[in-house]
Structures are given as C-alpha cells and as structure tokens.
N, C-alpha and C positions, 0 to 999 in steps of 0.2 A: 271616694267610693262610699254607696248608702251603706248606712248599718243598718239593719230588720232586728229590733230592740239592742238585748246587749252581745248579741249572741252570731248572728250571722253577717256576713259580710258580700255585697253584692258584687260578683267582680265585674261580670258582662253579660250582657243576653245573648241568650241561644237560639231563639225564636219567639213567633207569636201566631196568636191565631183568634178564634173564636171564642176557644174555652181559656182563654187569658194569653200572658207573656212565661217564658221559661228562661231560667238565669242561674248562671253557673254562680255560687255562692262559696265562700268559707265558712267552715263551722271553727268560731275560734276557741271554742271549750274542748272540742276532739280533733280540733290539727287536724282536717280533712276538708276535702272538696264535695258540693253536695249539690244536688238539682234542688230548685227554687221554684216551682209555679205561685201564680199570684193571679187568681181570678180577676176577673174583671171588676171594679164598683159597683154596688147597684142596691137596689132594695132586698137585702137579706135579712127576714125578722130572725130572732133571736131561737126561734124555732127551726126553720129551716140551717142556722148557723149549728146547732145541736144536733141534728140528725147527720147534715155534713159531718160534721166531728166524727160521729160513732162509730158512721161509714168509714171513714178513711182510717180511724180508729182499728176497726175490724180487719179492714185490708192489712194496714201494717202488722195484725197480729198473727197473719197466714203464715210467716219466717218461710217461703216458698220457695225453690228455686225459679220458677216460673211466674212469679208476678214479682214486682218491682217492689225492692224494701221503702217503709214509707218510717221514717224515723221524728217527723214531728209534725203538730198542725197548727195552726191559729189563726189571729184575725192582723194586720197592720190598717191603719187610716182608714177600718171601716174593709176593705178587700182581705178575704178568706185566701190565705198560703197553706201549700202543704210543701215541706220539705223530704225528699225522696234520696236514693244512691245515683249517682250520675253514671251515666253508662256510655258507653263506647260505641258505635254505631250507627249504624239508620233505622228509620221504620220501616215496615212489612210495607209502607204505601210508597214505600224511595223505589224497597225491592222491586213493586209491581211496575215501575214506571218504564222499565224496557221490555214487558209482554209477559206472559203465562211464564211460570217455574219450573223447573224440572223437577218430575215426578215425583224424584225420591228424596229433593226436597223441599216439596210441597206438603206431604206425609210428613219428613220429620218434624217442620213447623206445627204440622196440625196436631200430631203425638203432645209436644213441647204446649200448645195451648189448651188440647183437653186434659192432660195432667193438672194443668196450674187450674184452669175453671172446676176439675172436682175438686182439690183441696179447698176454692173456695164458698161451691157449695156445700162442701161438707160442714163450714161452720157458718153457714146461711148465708154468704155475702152472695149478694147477685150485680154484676156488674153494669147491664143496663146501656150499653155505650160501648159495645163490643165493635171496632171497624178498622182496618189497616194502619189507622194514624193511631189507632192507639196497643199495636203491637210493634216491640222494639226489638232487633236483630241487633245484640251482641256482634264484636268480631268473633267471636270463639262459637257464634251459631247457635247463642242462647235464644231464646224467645221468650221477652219478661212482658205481662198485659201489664197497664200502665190502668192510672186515673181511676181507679176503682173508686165510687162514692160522690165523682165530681160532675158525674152528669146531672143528677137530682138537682142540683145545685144551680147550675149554671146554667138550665131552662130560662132563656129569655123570647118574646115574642118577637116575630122574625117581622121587617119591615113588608107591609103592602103583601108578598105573594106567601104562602106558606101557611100553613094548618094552625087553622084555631076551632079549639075544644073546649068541651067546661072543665076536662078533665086533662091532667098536665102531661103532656105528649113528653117521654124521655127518651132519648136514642139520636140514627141520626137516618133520616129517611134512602131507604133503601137495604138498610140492614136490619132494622128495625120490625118486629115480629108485625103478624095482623094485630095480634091485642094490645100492644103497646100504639101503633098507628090508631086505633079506635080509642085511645086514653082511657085504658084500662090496666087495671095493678098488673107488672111483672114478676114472676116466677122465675124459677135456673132454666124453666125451656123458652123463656126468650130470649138467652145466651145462647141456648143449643142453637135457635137457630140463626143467629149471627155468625157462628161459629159454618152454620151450613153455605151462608152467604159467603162468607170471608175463601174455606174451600175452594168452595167456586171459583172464585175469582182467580187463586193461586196457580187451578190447574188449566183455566180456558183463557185468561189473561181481561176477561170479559164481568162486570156486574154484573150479578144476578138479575138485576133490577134496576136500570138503564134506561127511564125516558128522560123528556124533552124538558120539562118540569117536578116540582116536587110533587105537585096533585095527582102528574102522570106517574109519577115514579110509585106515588101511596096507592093508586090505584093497583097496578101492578101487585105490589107484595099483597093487595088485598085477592084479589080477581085471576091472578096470570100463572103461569109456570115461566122456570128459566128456561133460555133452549138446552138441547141436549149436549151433555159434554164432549168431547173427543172420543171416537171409537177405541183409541189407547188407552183410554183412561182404564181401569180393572171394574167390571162390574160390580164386584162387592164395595167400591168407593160409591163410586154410582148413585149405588143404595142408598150408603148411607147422608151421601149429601140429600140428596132428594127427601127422607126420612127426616132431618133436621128443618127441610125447608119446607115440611106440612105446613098447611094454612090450621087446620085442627091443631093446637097444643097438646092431647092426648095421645095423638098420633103423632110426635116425635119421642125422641129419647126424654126421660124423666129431669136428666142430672149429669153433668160433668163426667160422673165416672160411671155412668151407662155409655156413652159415647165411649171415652175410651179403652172400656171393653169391646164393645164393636169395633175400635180402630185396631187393636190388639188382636181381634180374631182375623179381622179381614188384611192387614198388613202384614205379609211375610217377616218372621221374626229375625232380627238379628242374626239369633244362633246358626240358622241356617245357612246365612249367606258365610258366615265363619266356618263354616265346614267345607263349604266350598274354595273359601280364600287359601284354606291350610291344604287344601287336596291340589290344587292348582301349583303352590309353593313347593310342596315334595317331591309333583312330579318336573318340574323347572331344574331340580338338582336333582333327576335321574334316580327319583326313585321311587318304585310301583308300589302302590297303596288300594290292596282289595277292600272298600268300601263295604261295610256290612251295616246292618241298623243295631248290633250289640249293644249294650251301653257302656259296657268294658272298652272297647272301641272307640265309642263315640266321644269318651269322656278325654281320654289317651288324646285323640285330637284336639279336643280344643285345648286339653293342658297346652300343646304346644305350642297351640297360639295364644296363647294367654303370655302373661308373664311370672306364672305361678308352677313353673319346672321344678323349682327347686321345692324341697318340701316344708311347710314352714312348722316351725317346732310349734307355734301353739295357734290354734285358730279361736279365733275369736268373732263368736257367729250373733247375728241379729237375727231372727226372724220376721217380718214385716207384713202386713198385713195380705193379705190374699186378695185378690178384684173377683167379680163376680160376674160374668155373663149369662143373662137373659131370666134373673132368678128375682127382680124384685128388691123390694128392700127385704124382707126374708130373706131372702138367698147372698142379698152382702153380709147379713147378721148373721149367715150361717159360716158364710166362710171369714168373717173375723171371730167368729167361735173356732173355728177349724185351725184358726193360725194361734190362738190362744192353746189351745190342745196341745198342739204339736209342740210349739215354746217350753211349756210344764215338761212333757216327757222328754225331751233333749234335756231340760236341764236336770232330768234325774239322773240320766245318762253321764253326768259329769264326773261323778264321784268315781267311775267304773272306767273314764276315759282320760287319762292325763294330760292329752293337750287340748283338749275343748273346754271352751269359756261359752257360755248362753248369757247375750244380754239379757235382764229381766224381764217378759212381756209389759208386765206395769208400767216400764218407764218408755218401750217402744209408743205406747199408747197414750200416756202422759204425754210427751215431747212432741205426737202426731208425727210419726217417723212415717216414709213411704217409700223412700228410696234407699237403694245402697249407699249413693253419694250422701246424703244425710245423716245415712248410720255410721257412716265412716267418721265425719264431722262430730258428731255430737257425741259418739259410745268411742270411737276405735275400734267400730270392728272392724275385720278382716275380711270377712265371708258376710253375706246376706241371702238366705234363704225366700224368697217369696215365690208366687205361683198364681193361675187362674183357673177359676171355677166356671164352668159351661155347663149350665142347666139345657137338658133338651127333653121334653117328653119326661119321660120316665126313668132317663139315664142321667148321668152325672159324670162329666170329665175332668180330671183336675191334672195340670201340668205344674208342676213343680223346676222351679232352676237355681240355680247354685253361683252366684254371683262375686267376684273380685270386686271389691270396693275400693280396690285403688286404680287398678285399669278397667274396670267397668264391664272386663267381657264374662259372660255365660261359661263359669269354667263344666256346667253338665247338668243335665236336664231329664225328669222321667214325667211318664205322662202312669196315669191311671184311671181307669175307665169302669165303673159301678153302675149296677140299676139303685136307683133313690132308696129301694126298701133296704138295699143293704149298706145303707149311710154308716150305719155302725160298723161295722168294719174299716171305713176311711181314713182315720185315724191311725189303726196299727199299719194299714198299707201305705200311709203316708211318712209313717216313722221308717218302717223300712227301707222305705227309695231315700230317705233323707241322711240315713246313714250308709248306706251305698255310698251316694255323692260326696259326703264325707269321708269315707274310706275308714269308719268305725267297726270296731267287732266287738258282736253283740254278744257277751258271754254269757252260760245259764244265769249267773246272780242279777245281770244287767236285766234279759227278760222277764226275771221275777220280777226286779221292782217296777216295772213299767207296765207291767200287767195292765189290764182293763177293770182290775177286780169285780167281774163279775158284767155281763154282758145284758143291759136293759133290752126291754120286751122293742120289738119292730115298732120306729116313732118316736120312739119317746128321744133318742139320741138326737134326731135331728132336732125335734124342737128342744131341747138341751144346749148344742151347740145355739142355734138362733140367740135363747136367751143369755149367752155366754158373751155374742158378739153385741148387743143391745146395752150389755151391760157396760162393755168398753166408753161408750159417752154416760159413764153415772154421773157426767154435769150437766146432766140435762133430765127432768124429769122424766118428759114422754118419754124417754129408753130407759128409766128405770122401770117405770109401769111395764111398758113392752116387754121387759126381762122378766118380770115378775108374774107375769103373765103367761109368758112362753115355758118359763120355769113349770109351774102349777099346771100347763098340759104335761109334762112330760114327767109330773107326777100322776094323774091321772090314767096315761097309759102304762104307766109300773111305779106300785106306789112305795117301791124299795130301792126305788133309785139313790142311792146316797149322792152322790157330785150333786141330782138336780135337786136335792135338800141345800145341799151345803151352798149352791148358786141361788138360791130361793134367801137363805140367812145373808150374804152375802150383799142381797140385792134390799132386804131390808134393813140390812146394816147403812147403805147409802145413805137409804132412801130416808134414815134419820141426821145422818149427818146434813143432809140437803134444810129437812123442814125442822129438825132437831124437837121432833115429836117424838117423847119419852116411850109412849102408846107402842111403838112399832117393837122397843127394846124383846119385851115376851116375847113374844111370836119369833123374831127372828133367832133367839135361844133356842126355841123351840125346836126350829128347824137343825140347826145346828146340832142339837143334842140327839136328834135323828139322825141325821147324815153320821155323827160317830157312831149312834148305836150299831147302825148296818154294816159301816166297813171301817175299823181302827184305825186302817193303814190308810187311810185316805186323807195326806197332808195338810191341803187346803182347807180340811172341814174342822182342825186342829188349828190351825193358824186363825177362821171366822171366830170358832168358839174362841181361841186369846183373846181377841180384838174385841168381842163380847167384852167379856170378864172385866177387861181396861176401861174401857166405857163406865161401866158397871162401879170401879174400883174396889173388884175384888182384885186385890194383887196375888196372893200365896195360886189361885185359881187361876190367872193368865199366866203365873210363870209356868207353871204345868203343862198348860195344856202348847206352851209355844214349844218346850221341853220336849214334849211327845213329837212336836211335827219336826222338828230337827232329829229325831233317833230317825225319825223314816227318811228324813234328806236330810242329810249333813251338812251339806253344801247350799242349801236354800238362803239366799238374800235377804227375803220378806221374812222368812221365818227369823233369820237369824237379831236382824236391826232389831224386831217386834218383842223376841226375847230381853234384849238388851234395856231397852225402853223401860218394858215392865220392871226388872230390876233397879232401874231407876225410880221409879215409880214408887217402889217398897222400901228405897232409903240405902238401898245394898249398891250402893255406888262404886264399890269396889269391882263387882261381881260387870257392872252395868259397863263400865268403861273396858276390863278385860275382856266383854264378847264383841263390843265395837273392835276392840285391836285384831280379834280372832278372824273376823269378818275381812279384815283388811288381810292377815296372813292367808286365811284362804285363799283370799280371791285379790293378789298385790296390786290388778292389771285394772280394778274397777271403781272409776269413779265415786260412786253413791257410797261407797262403803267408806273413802274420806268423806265425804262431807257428813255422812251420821258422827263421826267421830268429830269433828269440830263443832258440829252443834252441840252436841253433846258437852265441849269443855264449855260451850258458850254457856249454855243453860247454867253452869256451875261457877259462871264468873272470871273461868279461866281463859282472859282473851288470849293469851301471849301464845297459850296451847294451840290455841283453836285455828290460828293464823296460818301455820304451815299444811297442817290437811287440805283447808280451804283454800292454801292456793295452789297444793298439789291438783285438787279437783278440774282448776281451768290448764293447769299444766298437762295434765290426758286429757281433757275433752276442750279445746280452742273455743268453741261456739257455745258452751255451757250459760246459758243466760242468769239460769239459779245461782252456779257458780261465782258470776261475778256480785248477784245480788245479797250472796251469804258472805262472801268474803269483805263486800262494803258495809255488813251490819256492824263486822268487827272496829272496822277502821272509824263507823261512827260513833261506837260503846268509847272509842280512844279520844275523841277529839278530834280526828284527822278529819274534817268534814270536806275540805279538797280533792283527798284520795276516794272519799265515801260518794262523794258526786259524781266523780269520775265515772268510776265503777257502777253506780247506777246509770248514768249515759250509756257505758256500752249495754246493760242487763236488756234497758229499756230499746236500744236500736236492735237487739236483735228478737224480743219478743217484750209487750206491755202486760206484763203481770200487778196484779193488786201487791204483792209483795214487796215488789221494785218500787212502785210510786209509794207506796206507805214509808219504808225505808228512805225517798229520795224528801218526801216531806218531813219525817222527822230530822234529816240533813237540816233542812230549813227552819225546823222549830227552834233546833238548838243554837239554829245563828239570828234566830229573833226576827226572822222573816217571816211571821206568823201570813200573813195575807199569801204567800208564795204557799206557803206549807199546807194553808186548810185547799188550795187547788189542787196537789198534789195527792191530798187524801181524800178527795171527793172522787179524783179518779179511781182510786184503791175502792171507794165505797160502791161506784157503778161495777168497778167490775164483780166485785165481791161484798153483794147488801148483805148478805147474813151473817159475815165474821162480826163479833162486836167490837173486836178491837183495832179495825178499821173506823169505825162507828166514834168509837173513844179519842182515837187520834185525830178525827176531823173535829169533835169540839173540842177537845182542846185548842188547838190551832184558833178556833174559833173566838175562843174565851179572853184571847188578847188582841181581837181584831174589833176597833171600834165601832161602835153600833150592832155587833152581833151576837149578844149576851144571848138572847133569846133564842135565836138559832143555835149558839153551844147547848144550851139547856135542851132543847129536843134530841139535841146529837145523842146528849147522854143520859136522855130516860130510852132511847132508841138504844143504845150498847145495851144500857143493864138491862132491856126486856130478854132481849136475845142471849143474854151472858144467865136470866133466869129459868130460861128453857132450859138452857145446858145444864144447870144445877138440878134439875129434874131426874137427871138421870145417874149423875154422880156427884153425889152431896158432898163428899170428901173432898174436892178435888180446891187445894188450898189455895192454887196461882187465880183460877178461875174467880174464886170466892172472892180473893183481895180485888180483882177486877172490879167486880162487882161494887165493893165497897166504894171504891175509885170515883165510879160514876155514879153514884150515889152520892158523896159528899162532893161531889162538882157539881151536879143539878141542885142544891140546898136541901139535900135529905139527909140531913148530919148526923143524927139518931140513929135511924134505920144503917147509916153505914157505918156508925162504931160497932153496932150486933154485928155485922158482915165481916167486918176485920176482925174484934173478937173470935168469930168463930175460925177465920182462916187461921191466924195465929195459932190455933189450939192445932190442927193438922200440920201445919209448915212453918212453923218458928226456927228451922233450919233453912229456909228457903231462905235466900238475898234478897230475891225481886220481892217477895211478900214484905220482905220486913221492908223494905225500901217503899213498896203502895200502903205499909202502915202509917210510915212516916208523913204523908205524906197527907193520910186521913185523921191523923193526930194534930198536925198542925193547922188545917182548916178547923180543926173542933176548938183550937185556942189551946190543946195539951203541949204545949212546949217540950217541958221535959220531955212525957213519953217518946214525941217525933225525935226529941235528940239520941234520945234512948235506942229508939229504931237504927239510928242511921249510921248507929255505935256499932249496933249487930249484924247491921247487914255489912257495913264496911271488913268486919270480922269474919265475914264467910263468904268473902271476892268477891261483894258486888262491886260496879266501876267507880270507881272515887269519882272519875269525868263526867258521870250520866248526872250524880248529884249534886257537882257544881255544876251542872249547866241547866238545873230541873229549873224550871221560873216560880211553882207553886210554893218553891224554898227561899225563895230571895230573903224575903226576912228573916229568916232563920239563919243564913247563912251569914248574917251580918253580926246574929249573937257572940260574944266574947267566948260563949263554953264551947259552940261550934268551931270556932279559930281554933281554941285549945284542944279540941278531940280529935280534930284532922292532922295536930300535929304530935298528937300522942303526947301530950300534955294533961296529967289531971286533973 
C-alpha cells in the first residue's frame, strides 16, 4: 500500500472523476480512517497552490456541522491533496437519480445546506462549485457540502466544446450564476444561487437548466427561466427558489443566512408539527385535550413530548445568536446585540436563581456557536435559548424558543411583537418570556438588579444594540469601525447613555489591541470614565475601565475597578478571571490563585474557569499543577480545541513532545488556531526539526501577523535552517517592531520587555537588548520566563557568568529544567562544567 509522506496510508479508491481520484486512507499518527482526495497533475504555479491552501484552510476552520471536516492539505509529486472525515453515505446526485424528493425532505436538505453556507459566508468562504456531486447524505440524514476551495483550483480548459474567456469560468455550467458564466469575480450570491438550482432540482426531479450542450445550457442560465414547479409545491418555496435564481445578483438574497431566514419564515416550524404529534398521541390513549394557544399549555405539551419531564436540578443555558429576517446587515447586528443583551441579564439572574448556569456570551461568540447541538458539545449545556427577528415596515417580531440540547426538541416558545420605535423595550420583554420558559421567579431584588438603569431617548438603543452585535467580530476591523460608529450615533441621540459609552471604550479597547495604536488608549478611558460617571452600577463599564488600567499597568486601579464589578455581579466570569489576573499582575499571587479557585467553586460545572486556573499555575512554572485543571477542561467539554491545545503546552514545557503532538493533531482537526500551530512547531523546534517547526509557525504567523511572538518563533526556527539567516533576521526586527508598539502603552510590562530583548539580540542588536533586559529585570526579577529570556541575551553578549546566573534563578522560581535543556541558543553553555554542577545542585 502507497504511503502519502510519513503519515497517511493509501488503502483503496473510492472513486474518480473530474476534480481528481477519492481514497479511503489511514491516518497513522491518529489511528483513524480519513478521505484522501488528490487532484489531478498539472500546471499549478505556486500561487494558485497558496490560495488553494487558504481556501481549504478557511473551509476546515468553519468546525461546521454542515460542511465536511477538512483536517489537512498539501502537495505529493507535484498533485495538490486535501485530507477530509470520511463519511458514510451517498451524494445528494446518487439521491436525485430515482426522481424529485419528497417535500419534507427536500426542505430538510435545503435547511441543512443554507445553515452550513451562512456559517461559511459568515467568515467569507464562498464555495463557487455548489452542485449535487458535491452535497453528501449522511446515513443519519446529515447534509455535509464538500470541496470548498477546490474549484479555483482545478479549472482546466475543456477539450474542443466548452467556454473560453479571458477570464477564468469557476463552477459547473448549469448551476453556475450569470456572473460566474460571464468570468466575472464571485460573491456568497452565487452560492445563493446554486443553492436555488440545486432546490429545484430536489423538488421537480428536473435542472434548472437542461440543454443539449454546454453553450445551450450557458445560454439558458444567461437568457431563460426554469419551468414552473409543481402546483404542490408551497408558494412561499416558489418564491424563494425563483428569488435565488435571479439573473440580477442584487435581486437574490445577499448571504447564507439571509436565505435561511427566509427558509425559517416560509417552512412550517418543527414546534408545530410536535404539538400536533403530542395531541394526536393522547388522544390514541383516550384522552381529551382542549387545545388553547396559553403558553402555560403550550409549554406542558411539548414537555411531554420532549424528553425533559423530569425536572432537572440545574440547567445549564447557552444563549445563541438570534437570525435576522428581512433587516439587512443592521438588522443581523441588531439582533446579535439583542442576544448579547439578553445573555448579560440572565446571567445576573444567576445569583438570585440556584439552578441556572449562563454560558458566557464571550465564549458563545469566541467558539461561533449557532446551534444547540454545538452548545451542547463544546459548553454542556442543557438548554439553548435562541430565536428570530422579522423586520417588517415599521414593526418588529421576535420569536424566541427554548431548546433541549440533548434531544433537540423545542421544549416552549413565545413570540413578541413591537413597533421599531419601541426597540427599547425589547429587551425587558425578551427577559420576561425567557424566564417564563425557564420556569424562574423573578423576585423584587432579581428585578433591581436587572433594571435597565435608566431608559435612553427613542433610537438611540437600537443603534446601541447594532453596535453591540458589530462588535461581536472585534477580529475583524470593518465591525469594529461599524461599532464604533453605531456607538457615537446612539450617543448623539442621548449623550447620557452610559452602556453606549462603555460600548464605545470597549470598542476602542479592540480596536487597539487589533492596530496596537497607543493613540486610541485616552479616548477610550475617556469613555469609560463616562459611562461610570452616569450609572456605578453598570458592570461592564467597571470590568472596560479594569481592562484599561491592565493595559495601562496601573495595577492598585484594575484591581479596584474589577472589585466594584464583582460587588455588582457576584457571580460574573469575565469579571471574576480579570480580577484574578490583575492580582497576578501586582505580584499578590496569593490573592491571584485563591479568586481562580473561587471561580471554579462558584461555577464547579464550567470549563474556562479550569483552564484560567491551569494557566495560571503554568504562567508560574507550576506544570504538575497545571495538568489536572487542563485535563479536567477536555473532561466537560469533549470538542474543546483550546483544550487540547493548553493541555499539550504542558506536555511540551515536560518533554513529552509524543503526547504534545498528539494533542495538537486533534486542537488542530477540530479547529486551525495560530496557537495550536505555534505550540505544534515548537513541538518540532525542540526535537531539532527546525525546517518542520519554521512551517508550522508561518502558519501561526498568516493566521495571527500581529502577535510578535508568533513573529519570534518563526525566526527562530529559522535561525537553524540553512541558508535562511536573513529571513530569521527580518522575522525578528518584525516581533520587536510589533513587541515596541505594545511597550507604548505599558512600559512596565517585564515579560513583554525581556521579549523584546530576545529579538533584539537574535537580529545583532546586542547593545540595544542588554538596555531591554536590564530594564525587564528591574520590573520582574521574580519572573522565571524573564530571568530565563536573560539568560539567554547574556550568553549571546559573551556574559557567561551572568546567563549562568540567570538560569540559577529562574531554575529557583519553577521554570521547566526541560525547556532549558532543550533551548539550542544554550548548547554551549550547557556543556560548561558549573552548568553540570548547578543542575545538579552542586556548588
């Protein structure tokens, strides 16, 4: 059997076709079976091999349940592979081959593929190659799109009949948009209308777009309509096929999850048909049920068809992002402002309610959670609260439901119905139905603290929320600007809004960490210090100004102000870890480690609050500590990617670089973080795979150019790879530019400083980085890692002693004995006789 390097193992082919050969493979480093594609040979310059990359790259970063996991890519003999999860099933084009689908499910496929296309326009992948061969039917009825990235790619010019352009035709004719047939750049709406093609086909058994050749068939999507569907068909379907399959691109749906808002509006919901299945059921065993629309009622039903009779002693709720129909991208920013909202006051709620757990909004939004089944996977929760927004005119509907994350049914649902101007209001009407469905009681102290404190002028809340949901992608500039933007209207129409001060500091808090423009620090204090002036009690604008103050390092001033936002929520995450932190920060390590333990007694059932605490022993040298939190983390949450990528930092501080590989294989199969590949390359630095390790940190660098210490680990890697002395040296005037920004804003800041040094005396700036260490030294001479990055800018200067010196005191305050035998800038060092004798505690 072939081997694909040292890693895969070829066992048999599965098929073949156009876009290459498929082969069932072994992955012999993770003991699994894996899909193999392997393009065809051919003229692929090194550019088009790059952007293939990024593409499939991107794909595999969606961790979707709707698109196909993509776990690795590369090149063999010149032919571009991607390795994929092998799947069980047939295509959507096996399904069509006995005629048209039945309705309901034709629908659920088409549900099942615009879910998966907005999660990946939502982080810009456009598919391009949307057609039945490349949608895969699960036995279990999944629907995963395949080949994302590999049509770009695989454009070759068709023998004698078929369309030639100047410009490069992607897709496959017939599904293929007018502007893609005219070789012109695609967009998410020439998915949409593939997607209106593919429909088609599902429910008439017929293409859209059906001649005799390909010229007939491009003529057609340019010039033609399809015939009409089945009188059975539902007209709202109708619609919206016909709407996808505009020949105008302005005239279909924008995006992924524009469409499946309209499939959402126009397809009878679930819940409903479950009210029926449960009324049908009690009267089969004789017993008469007066159907009313109560919610008292309504809810009582579906408990019993649910699996959730029994009551369960602690619920443990996500909140998930809300959809948005007919409202724009404003109107998705407002309603991921809205579920932002709602998130906050449930979890103030917490303190007042003994069985409810609130994931944290931050980390739903971090992780890109959208479903129950994901929240369930990644958090544990129990319950999943999400809902949709319906702009119409000047009204506003929002339906709210109440989801089982283990059997997936709607345990109760309310709708609410507002004119636009009364947007402010939304919110508390949205808490109420939300604790309804929860079955919470709101006592007077509960509605104090949840107040509104203080009701802004008509406008200004909605553009509030907007900027609240904008700021959810702060990794992305445009939404910060947006935010920032939307913020400062909704100061404009009341300029005593405190939240849209404190979202304003907030959003130029980002928006430095993004450009790490000192510039932005004032201002967004500024605001900050507004938003307390107005309202005390307003947590979040206590937790902005800590986060200040830390930036800043004023320490005695973040502990304070995290202090305050905790007397107002107790039970707060963000506030609580950020408190902690800061006492680290001030040297009160004592202090620092007892609010990480607090965190965890509060809240025993939640992940993040182990892993603060094992970083935390990390940061202090304590691997042995740090070990059982971190693998508690993957123990409640299975799919935790961070997880496994914190708990292999450990294994590799140890030498276990086996177990440390491992564990970044799976970080990495289930989402590509800059973190994982930096971790997985210093895996390789330390086993003197330098040429493996600078690949690994190039990855880390595309994903994350402005960390420097991404920047730092790619030259070094570099600095033992021959002929690439030059290229280290850019690596590392590139860290220290970016490592001198951040000094800009907090000069103290010791770990930072020794960086700097780092890369300073690795580019030959030897001078300039004994001033940089000197100075760290004077701040964090209790710090390990410092005295460990001294050691290490001592012994490039030719000070022996001192680096011995160092590496006395860092050994003395846990740093990893392992890291400094395996450092390579020590080799000679480590070969001195007082080295031998200091490791072995010999004088």
């Amino acid at each position: 059997m072939q081997l694909l390097g040292d890693r895969y193992r070829v066992e048999r082919e599965l098929g073949r076709g156009g876009m290459g050969r498929v082969f069932v493979a072994h992955d012999l480093k993770l003991d699994r079976d894996v899909a193999l594609k392997v393009l065809p040979p051919g003229d692929h310059d090194a550019r088009d091999v790059l952007r293939f990359e990024q593409e499939a790259r991107a794909a595999g970063a969606l961790d979707h349940p709707n698109v196909v996991a993509v776990h690795d890519i590369g090149t063999h003999d010149g032919a571009p592979y991607i390795i994929s999860e092998l799947l069980d099933g047939r295509t959507l084009r096996d399904a069509l081959g006995s005629g048209p689908l039945p309705a309901e499910v034709a629908l659920d496929h088409a549900r099942q593929l615009a879910h998966g296309l907005a999660a990946a326009h939502a982080k810009g992948v456009i598919h391009r190659d949307l057609k039945p061969e490349n949608l895969f039917i699960t036995g279990q009825g999944v629907l995963k799109i395949l080949d994302f990235g590999i049509a770009k790619l695989a454009v070759r010019p068709e023998p004698k009949q078929g369309i030639t352009e100047t410009g490069a035709v992607i897709g496959t004719i017939g599904y293929m948009a007018p502007e893609q047939v005219r070789g012109r750049e695609a967009d998410p709406r020439a998915d949409v209308f593939a997607f209106g093609a593919i429909l088609y086909e599902m429910l008439s058994g017929q293409r859209a777009f059906s001649r005799a050749s390909r010229i007939e068939t491009a003529f057609a999507v340019l010039n033609e309509e399809p015939a009409p569907l089945s009188p059975a068909v539902p007209k709202s379907i109708e619609r919206i096929v016909r709407r996808c399959l505009a020949k105008d691109p302005a005239a279909r749906y924008a995006s992924g999850a524009e469409l499946e808002g309209a499939l959402v509006a126009a397809v009878p919901r679930r819940r409903r048909r479950l009210l029926l299945d449960v009324g049908l059921l009690l009267l089969a065993i004789g017993i008469t049920l007066a159907l009313s629309t109560s919610p008292a009622l309504r809810d009582s039903v579906a408990r019993l068809r649910g699996s959730a009779a029994a009551e369960r002693p602690l619920k443990q709720l996500a909140v998930l992002p809300f959809r948005s129909v007919g409202g724009g991208p404003d109107g998705e920013a407002f309603a991921a402002g809205m579920a932002e909202v709602l998130n906050n006051k449930l979890r103030q709620l917490e303190q007042f309610q003994g069985t409810l757990r609130v994931v944290s909004g931050n980390e739903v939004v971090r992780e890109g959670i959208s479903t129950a089944r994901e929240a369930r996977r990644v958090f544990g929760a129990t319950l999943a609260l999400t809902g949709t927004l319906r702009w119409s005119g000047e009204r506003l509907t929002v339906t709210s439901e109440l989801v089982d994350t283990g059997t997936q049914l709607v345990l109760s649902a309310r709708d609410a119905d507002v004119e636009r101007k009364e947007a402010g209001a939304l919110a508390t009407i949205l808490l109420r139905r939300a604790s309804e469905m929860l079955e919470l009681e709101l006592r007077p102290e509960a509605n104090r603290a949840i107040g509104p404190g203080g009701d802004p002028v008509p406008g200004a809340f909605e553009f509030y929320l907007q900027g609240r949901g904008y700021l959810q992608r702060f990794d992305r500039m445009d939404s910060v600007e947006a935010a920032l933007a939307l913020f400062d209207k909704a100061l404009a129409r009341d300029e005593r809004y405190a939240a849209a001060w404190a979202g304003r500091a907030e959003a130029l808090l980002r928006k430095f960490e993004r450009l790490k423009d000192s510039t932005l620090i004032p201002t967004a204090r500024f605001s900050a210090s507004r938003a307390v002036e107005l309202d005390d009690r307003l947590a979040v604008a206590h937790v902005t100004m800590g986060l200040l103050h830390r930036v800043a390092g004023e320490r005695p001033q973040a502990i304070a102000s995290f202090q305050r936002a905790l007397d107002l929520e107790p039970r707060s995450p963000d506030a609580t870890r950020e408190l902690a932190r800061a006492y680290d920060d001030a040297g009160r390590v004592q202090d620092a480690e007892a609010t990480f333990k607090r965190a965890i007694e509060v809240r025993p059932d939640y992940w993040a609050a182990y892993k603060d605490l094992g970083l935390f022993y990390n940061r202090h040298g304590r691997i042995a500590d740090a070990i059982p939190p971190l693998r508690h983390v993957i123990e409640l949450t299975p799919d935790n990617y961070n997880g496994y990528a914190n708990l292999a930092a450990m294994h590799l501080r140890l030498g276990h670089y086996s177990d440390a590989a491992a564990l970044l294989e799976r970080s990495l199969a289930l989402n590509r973080t800059a973190p994982a590949y930096s971790n997985l390359g210093m895996t390789y630095y330390f086993q003197k795979r330098y040429g493996d390790a600078a690949e690994m940190f190039l990855k880390a660098v595309e994903l994350d150019p402005a960390d420097d210490r991404v920047w730092g680990n790619y030259a070094d890697a570099l600095r033992y790879v021959p002929g690439k002395a030059a290229d280290a040296a850019r690596g590392y005037r590139e860290a220290a530019a970016h490592a001198r920004r951040q000094l800009g804003v907090n000069s103290r800041d010791a770990e930072l400083r020794s960086r700097l040094a780092m890369y300073e005396v690795f580019a030959g700036e030897k001078k300039e980085a004994l001033a940089e260490i000197e100075e760290a030294l004077r701040d964090g001479r209790e710090e390990g890692l410092v005295l460990f990055r001294s050691a290490l800018v001592f012994e490039e200067n030719g000070m022996r002693e001192r680096a011995l010196q160092s590496v006395r005191d860092a050994l003395a305050r846990g740093y990893s004995k392992e890291e400094i035998e395996n450092a390579p800038p020590l080799d000679s060092l480590r070969r001195d006789d007082r080295y031998q004798r200091l490791v072995k505690g010999v004088p």
